[in-house]
Every structure is written in C-alpha cells, then in structure tokens.
C-alpha positions as CSV (number, residue, x, y, z in Angstrom):
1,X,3.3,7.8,-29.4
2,X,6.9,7.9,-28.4
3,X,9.2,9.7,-30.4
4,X,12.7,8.7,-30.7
5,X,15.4,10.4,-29.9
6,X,18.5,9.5,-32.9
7,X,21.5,10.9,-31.3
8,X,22.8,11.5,-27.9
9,X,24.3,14.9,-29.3
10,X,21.2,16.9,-29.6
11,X,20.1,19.1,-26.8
12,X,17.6,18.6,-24.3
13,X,14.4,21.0,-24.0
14,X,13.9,22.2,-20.4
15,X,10.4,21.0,-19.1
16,X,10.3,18.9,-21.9
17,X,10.5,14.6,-20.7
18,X,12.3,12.5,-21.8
19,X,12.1,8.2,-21.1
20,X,15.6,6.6,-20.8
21,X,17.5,3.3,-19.6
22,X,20.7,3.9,-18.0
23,X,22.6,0.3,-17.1
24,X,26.1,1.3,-16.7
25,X,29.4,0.6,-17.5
26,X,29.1,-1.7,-21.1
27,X,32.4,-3.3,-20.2
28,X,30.7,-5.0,-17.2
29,X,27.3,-5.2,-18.5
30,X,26.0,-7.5,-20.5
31,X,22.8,-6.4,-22.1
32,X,21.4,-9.6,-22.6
33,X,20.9,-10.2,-18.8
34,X,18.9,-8.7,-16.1
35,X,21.0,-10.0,-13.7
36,X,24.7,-8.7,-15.0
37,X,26.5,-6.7,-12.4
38,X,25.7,-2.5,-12.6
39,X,27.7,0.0,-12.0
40,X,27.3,3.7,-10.8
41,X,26.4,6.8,-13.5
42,X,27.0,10.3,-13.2
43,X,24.5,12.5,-15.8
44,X,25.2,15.8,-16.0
45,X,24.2,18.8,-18.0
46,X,25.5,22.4,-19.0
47,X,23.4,25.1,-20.8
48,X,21.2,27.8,-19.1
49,X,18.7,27.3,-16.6
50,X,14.9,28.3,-17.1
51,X,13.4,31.1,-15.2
52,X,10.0,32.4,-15.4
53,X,6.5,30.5,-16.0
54,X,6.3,28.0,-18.1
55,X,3.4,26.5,-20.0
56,X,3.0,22.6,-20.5
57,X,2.2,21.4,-24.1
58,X,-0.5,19.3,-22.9
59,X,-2.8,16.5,-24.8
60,X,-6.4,18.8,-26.0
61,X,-8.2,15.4,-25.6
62,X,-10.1,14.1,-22.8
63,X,-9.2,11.1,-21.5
64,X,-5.7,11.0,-22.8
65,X,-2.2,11.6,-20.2
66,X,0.1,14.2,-20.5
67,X,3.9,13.5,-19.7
68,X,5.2,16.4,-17.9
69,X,9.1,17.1,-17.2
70,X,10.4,19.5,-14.3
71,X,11.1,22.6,-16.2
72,X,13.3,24.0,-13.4
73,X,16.6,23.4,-11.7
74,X,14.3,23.0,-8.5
75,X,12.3,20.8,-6.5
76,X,8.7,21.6,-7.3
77,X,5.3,21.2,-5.4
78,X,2.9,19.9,-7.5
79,X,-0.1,21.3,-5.6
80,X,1.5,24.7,-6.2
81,X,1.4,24.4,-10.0
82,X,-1.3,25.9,-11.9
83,X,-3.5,23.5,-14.0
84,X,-6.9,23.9,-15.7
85,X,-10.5,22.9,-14.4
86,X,-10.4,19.8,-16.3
87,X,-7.4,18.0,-15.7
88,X,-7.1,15.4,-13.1
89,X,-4.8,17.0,-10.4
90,X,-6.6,14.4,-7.9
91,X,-3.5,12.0,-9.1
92,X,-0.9,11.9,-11.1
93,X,1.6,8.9,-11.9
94,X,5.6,8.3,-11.5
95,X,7.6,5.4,-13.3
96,X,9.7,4.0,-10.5
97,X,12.4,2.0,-11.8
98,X,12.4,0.5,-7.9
99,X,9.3,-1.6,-8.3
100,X,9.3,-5.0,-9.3
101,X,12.1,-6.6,-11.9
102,X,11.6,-3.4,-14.7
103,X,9.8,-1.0,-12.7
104,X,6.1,0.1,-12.3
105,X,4.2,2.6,-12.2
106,X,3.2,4.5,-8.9
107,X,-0.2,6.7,-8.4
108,X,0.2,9.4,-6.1
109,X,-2.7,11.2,-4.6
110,X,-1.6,15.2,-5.3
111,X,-3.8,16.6,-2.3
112,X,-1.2,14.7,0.3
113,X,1.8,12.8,-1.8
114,X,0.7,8.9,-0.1
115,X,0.9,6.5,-2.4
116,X,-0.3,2.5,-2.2
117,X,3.2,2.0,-3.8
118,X,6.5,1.3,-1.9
119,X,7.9,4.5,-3.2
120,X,9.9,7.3,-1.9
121,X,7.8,9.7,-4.6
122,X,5.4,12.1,-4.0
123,X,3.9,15.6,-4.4
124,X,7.5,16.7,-4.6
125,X,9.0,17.3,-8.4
126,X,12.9,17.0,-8.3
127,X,14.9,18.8,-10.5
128,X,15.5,15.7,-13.6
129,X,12.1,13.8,-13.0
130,X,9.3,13.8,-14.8
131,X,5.1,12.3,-14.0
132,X,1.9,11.8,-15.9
133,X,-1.5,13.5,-15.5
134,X,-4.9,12.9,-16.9
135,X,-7.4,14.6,-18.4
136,X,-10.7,14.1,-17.3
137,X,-13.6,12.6,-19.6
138,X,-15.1,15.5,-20.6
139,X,-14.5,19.6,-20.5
140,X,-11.9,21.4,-22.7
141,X,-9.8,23.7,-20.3
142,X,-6.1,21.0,-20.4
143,X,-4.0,23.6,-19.3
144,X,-0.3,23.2,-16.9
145,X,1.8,26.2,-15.9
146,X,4.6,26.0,-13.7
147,X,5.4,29.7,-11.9
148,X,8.5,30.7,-10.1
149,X,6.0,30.1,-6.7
150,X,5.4,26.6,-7.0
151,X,9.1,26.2,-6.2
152,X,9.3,24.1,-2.9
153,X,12.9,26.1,-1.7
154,X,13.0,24.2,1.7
155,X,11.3,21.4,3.9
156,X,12.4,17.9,3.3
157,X,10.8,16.5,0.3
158,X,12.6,12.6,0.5
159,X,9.0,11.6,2.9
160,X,6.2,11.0,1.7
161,X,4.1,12.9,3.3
162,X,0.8,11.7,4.1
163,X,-2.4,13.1,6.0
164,X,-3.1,11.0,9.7
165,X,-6.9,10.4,9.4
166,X,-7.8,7.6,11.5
167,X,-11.2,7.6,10.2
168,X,-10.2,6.6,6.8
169,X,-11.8,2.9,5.9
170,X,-9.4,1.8,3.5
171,X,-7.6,-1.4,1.3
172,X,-4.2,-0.9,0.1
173,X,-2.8,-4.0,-1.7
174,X,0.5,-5.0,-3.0
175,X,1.7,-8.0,-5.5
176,X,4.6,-9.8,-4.2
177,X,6.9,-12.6,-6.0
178,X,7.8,-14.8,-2.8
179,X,11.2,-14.3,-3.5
180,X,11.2,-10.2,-3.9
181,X,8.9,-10.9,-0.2
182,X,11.2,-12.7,1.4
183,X,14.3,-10.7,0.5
184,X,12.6,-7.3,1.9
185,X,12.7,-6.4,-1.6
186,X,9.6,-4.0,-3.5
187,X,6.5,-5.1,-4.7
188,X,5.6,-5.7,-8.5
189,X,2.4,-3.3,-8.1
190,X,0.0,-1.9,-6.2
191,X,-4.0,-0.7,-5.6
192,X,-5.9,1.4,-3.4
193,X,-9.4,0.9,-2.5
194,X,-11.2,4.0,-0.5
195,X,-14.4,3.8,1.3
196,X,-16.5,6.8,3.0
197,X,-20.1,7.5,3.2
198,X,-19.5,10.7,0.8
199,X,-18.3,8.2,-1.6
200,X,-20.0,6.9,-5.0
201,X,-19.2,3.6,-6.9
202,X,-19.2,5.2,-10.5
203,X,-16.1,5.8,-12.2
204,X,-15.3,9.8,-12.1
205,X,-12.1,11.8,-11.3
206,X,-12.1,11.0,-7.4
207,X,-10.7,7.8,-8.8
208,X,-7.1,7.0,-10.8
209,X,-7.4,5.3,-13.8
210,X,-4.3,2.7,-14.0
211,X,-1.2,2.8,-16.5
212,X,0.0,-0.1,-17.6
213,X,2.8,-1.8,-16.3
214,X,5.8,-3.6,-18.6
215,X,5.2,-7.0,-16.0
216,X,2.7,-7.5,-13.5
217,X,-0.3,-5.2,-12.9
218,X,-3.0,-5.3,-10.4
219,X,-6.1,-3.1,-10.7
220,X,-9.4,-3.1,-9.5
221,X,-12.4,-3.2,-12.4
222,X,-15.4,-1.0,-12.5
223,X,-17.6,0.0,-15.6
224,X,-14.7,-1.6,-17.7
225,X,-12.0,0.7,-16.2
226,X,-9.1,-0.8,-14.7
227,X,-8.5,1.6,-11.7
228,X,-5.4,2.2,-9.5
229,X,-6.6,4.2,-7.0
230,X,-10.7,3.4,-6.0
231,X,-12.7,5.5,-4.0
232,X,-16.3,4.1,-3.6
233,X,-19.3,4.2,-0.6
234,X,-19.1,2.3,2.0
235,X,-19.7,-1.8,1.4
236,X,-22.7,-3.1,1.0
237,X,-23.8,-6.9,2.2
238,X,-22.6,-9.1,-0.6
239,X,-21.1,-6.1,-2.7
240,X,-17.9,-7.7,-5.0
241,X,-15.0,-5.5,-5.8
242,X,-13.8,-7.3,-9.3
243,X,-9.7,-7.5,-9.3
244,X,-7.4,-7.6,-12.4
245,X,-4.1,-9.7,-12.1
246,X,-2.0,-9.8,-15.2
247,X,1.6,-10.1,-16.4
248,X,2.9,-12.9,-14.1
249,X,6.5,-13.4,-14.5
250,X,6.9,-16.0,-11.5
251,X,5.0,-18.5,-10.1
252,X,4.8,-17.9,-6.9
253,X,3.3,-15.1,-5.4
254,X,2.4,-13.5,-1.9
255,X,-0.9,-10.8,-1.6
256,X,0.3,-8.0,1.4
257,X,-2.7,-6.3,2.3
258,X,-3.2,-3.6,4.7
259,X,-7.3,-3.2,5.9
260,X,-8.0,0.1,8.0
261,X,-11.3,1.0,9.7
262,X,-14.2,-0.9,8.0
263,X,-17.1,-0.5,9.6
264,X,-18.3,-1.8,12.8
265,X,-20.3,-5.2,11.1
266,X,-18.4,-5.3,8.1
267,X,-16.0,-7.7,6.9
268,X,-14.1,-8.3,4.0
269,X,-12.7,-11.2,2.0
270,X,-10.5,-12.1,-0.5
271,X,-12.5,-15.1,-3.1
272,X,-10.0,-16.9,-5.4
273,X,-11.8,-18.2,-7.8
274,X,-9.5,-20.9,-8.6
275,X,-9.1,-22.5,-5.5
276,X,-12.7,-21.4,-4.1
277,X,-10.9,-19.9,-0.9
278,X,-12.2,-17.2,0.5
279,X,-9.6,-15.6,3.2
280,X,-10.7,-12.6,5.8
281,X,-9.1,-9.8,5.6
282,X,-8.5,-8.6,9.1
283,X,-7.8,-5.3,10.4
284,X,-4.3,-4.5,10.1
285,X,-1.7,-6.6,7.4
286,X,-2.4,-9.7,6.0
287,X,0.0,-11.9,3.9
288,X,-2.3,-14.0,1.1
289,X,0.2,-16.2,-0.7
290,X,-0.8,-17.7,-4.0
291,X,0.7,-19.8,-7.0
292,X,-0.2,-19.0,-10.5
293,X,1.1,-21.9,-13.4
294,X,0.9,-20.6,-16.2
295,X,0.4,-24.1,-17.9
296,X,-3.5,-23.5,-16.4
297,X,-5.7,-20.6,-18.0
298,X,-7.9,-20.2,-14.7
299,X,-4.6,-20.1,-12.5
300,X,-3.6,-17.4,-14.5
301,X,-7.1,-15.7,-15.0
302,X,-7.4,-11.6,-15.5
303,X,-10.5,-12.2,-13.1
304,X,-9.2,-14.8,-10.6
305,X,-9.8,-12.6,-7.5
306,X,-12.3,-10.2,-6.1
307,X,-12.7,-8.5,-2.6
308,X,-16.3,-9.5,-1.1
309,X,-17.9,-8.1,1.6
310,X,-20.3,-9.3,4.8
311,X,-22.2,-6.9,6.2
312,X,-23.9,-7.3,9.1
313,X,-27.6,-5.7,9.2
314,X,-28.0,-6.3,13.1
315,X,-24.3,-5.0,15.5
316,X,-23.6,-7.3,18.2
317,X,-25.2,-4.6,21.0
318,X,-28.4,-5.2,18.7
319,X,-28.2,-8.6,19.6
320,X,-27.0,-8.7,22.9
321,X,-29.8,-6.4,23.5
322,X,-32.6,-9.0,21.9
323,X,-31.0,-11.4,24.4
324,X,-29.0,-13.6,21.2
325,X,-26.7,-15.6,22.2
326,X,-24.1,-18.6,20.4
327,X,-21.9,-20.7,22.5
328,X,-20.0,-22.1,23.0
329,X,-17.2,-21.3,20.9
330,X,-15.1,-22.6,20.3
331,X,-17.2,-25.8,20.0
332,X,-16.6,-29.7,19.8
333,X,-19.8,-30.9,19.5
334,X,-23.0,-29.0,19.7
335,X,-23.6,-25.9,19.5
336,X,-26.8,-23.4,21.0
337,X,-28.1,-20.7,19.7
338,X,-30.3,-18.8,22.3
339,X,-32.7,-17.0,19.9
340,X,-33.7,-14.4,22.5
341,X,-36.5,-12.0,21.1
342,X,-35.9,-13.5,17.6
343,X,-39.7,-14.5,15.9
344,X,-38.6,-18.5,15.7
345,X,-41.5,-19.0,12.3
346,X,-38.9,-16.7,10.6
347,X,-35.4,-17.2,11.7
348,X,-33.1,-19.3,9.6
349,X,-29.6,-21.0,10.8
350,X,-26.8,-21.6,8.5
351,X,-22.9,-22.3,8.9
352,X,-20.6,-21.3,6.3
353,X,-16.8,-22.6,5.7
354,X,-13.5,-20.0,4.6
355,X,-14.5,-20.3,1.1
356,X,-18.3,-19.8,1.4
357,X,-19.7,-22.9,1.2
358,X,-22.9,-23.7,3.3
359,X,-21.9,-26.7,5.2
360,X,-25.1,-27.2,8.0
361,X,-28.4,-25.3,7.4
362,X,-31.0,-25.7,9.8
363,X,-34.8,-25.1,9.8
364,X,-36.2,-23.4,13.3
365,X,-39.2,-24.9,14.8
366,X,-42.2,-22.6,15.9
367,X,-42.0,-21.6,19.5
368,X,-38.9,-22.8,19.4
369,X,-36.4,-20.2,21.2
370,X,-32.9,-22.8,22.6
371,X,-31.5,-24.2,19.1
372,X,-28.7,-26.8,19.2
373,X,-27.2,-27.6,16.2
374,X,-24.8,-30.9,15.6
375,X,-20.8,-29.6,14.1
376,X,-19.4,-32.5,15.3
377,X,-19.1,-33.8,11.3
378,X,-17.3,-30.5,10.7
379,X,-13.7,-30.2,10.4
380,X,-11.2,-28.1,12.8
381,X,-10.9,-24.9,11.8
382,X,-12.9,-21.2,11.3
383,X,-16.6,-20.8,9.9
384,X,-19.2,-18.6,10.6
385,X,-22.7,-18.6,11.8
386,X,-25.3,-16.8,10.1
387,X,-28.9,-16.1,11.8
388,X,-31.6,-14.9,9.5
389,X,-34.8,-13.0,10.9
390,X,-37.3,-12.1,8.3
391,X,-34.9,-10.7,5.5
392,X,-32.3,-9.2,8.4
393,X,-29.2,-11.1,9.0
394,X,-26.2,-11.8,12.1
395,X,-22.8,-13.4,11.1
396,X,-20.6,-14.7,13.9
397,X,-17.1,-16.2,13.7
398,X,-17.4,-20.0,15.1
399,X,-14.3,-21.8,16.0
400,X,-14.6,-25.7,16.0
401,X,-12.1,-27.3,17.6
C-alpha cells in the first residue's frame, strides 16, 4: 500500500520513490479541471549525494512489484544493475504522465529499452525517476543493487533504443480517443504481442504482466493474466488471442496497429464481437476505428475483441505447383476454380465475408476438376476463398466487383 507522505518539510531518502502530482502555479490553476491552464515548475533539492552500492528494499514475495527510485545523481543503465535470479529483469514498468488524459503505464523490455508505448523511456534511469519490477512466480532470491558501474556517464540516453531484427513477427497495438488521434497527440495504452518458433503460449517470465491504468487499459488475456507484453509460438490456424479493453472515457475510439513479419500463409484479424466485423490486419499500420456507448454493456465489453488467425496449411507455390488456380479476380459474375491435382471426392469450396460469415458453400462433383461458382448475389467488396482437400486447407483473397 501507499504510504503517505504528511508534510512537504520532511526529507527525502535517496533511492527511495516517491509518487507525486505537480500542476503548477495555484493562482492559475484550478484544481477542479483537467483542462485549467499549467504553468512551468522548477524542483530542486540540496543535501548530499549518494555514493557507493546501494541495496533495494525489495518485496520477499513472488508475484508482487517493487517500486524502485534512482539512488544516484546519475543516469543509470538498468541492464547494468545487479538483481537476483528471480526477479523479472525481462521488463520493468514507467508511469508516463504523457500517455492518455492522466497518464499510463509503459512496459519496457530491459534487454533493448523498445517499448509498445509512445514513450521517450527506456533502459535509461535518469537522475529523479523512478520504475517497477516483478518478481517472478516462484523462487526466493528478490534482490536489486545499484553499483557505482551501472552508471551510464555518456551516450545519449533521450532514444529509445531498440534492436533492428527484421525477422521479428510481431503485433504492437495502441488505444486511441479519435480526438488525441487526430491531434497527433499520445495513446491511452498499449500491448505487444511476440511470435517466434522458440516461443510458448503459457504464461512465464518471457511475458509482462500489465499494471493497471487510472483510465483506459488494453491487455491481452492468457490463463487469466492480463498481459502487457505477450510472447507466444507462432499462430496456429484458427488460434484466438483474447483482448481486454477497459476504462473508456470517450466514445469514440481509433485501434493503431502495427503487424511485422507473420508468416508466409498467415493472416491475422481483428473480430469485434459487437459488430461481428472481422478486419485484416495487414502488414505494416492499420487504423481500426471503433465507437464504444457506454449506455450498451456489449459495446463496452472487457472481451469485445480478440486477434484471430488464418493459417494456410498449403503456400501458394504448393498450389501453383498442383496446377490450382481461382480467377478471375476480381470477379463480377462467375468465378472458376481450376482444381488441378486436387482429389475432386474430397475437396470442399466455401466463400467467407470480412466478418467470417460463410456466404456460398459449394459441394465438388466426382471427376469433377473446372468448378464455377455463381457471386453474382454477393455484394462489392473483399471475401475470401477457401479450398478444402481431405482435412488440408487454401484461403485466397477474392475481390468482387
């Protein structure tokens, strides 16, 4: 629990944190507003300045966060400090007071100082600023100790500084009021989602467990853990990625969300449960806007949205070698599906619609290799072609026009 502090004449305790609200000048504040004009604060301190290690007093309980103030009158790397085989050094968290209306918390992966969040913080400790840790879920060695080498003494530590891996398949998501959006201003929160073939779906310290924002939070859910950083294996056909949205202070929101490297066959999408869309995600950013009225309980949902994922079990060369083909697309009126190699006795056709609805199935005749199917009922727009074969499956993007 927080403990107060009663008067602002007591001293402060170097490495020790403190939480505080600074809003200015009270003659042209008024308290009662968010929106009262600020003006600019100088804090300073006197006293003498710490030298020599210094050893956190740190939480002795799995599980729990440890809040951890800068005990020197330097900038400090984190990956430099000393901490104990079972604390979570993987991440650790900063309150930005930048993010959203009242500021948000921003997980920062140790090993390179990126973050999912808009935020200038990182790896970097500067003199004044303080971060969370975790423990991890079992294990009993919760030690921290800052030395006189984890001192960063040059090198500019404004950047985040982030590893170049172009290999990386990744989400990262952010949860935008249109109006912050449109104004260029920063997000209300933000999540990570890591995919690699080393990767595991459980819960476990690869993965940052998320601290609760004042307003809105988004997480991802897994085993009952909301998460703010996930690192999982690589997608599976039909695998769901559960998202949390909570704390909506607006109605009107925007979904930026940056996709990087999936797999060759694998696509994702985001299914809103309220309005049965289901959006691609395609490489690169996309912008998902969104209204949630608070007036209706599934608009406003914890469990509204989840990332789902198409794999394909065949790659286009697989096809094109077994002589498939679908055209034309786009289409107007009929479309052929050229079977190839495909056994006819067990292929299935279907077309689905952007929010997953099957809109034409079709039954293949034995022997029968040249399949025309009728879209000329369908609507303008994107869908996608699935071919079955005996368990194994091919999706295809199909314009009708």
């Amino acid at each position: 629990p927080w403990e107060a502090v009663t008067s602002t004449n007591q001293h402060l305790e170097a490495g020790k944190p403190y939480r505080i609200m600074v809003r200015g000048d009270r003659e042209t504040v008024d308290l009662s507003s968010n929106d009262s004009p600020s003006s600019d604060v100088t804090l300073s301190a006197t006293g003498n300045l710490h030298t020599g290690d210094f050893d956190v007093e740190i939480s002795d309980y799995s599980d729990n966060f440890t809040f951890v103030g800068n005990p020197y009158q330097a900038v400090v790397d984190l990956n430099e400090v000393s901490f104990g085989d079972d604390v979570n050094n993987s991440f650790i968290y900063y309150w930005d007071a930048s993010l959203g209306d009242r500021g948000a918390f921003a997980t920062i992966e140790l090993s390179d100082g990126s973050s999912t969040s808009n935020t200038e913080a990182n790896q970097f400790l500067r003199p004044g600023q303080a971060f969370f840790i975790r423990n991890n879920d079992s294990g009993s060695d919760f030690s921290i100790q800052f030395n006189e080498d984890s001192k960063a003494v040059s090198g500019d530590q404004t950047q985040v500084f982030s590893s170049e891996n172009n290999a990386l398949s990744l989400i990262n998501m952010r949860l935008y009021t249109q109006e912050a959006f449109a104004n260029n201003l920063k997000e209300q929160d933000a999540l990570g989602l890591r995919f690699s073939a080393e990767g595991n779906n459980a819960v476990d310290h690869q993965d940052a467990v998320k601290m609760i924002n004042l307003d809105e939070n988004l997480a991802s859910l897994n085993n009952d853990q909301l998460l703010s950083i996930e690192n999982r294996n690589l997608p599976e056909n039909e695998e769901e990625i559960q998202l949390i949205t909570q704390g909506y202070t607006s109605d009107n929101y925007i979904f930026w969300a940056d996709l990087q490297n999936l797999p060759e066959g694998t696509t994702a999408f985001l299914k809103d449960a309220y309005t049965d869309e289901l959006t691609e995600l395609e490489n690169g950013i996309n912008e998902i806007p969104f209204v949630a009225d608070s007036s209706i309980e599934e608009s406003i949902s914890l469990y509204r949205f989840t990332i789902e994922f198409d794999v394909e079990t065949f790659s286009n060369q697989d096809f094109e070698s077994l002589g498939v083909e679908i055209y034309p697309n786009p289409v107007s009126e009929n479309l052929f599906i050229n079977l190839g190699e495909l056994q006819s006795n067990k292929t299935h056709i279907s077309i689905f619609d952007v929010a997953g609805r099957k809109v034409i199935q079709q039954q293949v005749k034995a022997d029968e290799s040249l399949i025309q199917v009728d879209v000329a009922q369908l609507q303008s727009g994107l869908y996608f072609v699935e071919v079955q074969e005996d368990g194994k499956k091919f999706t295809k993007k199909l314009i009708k026009k």
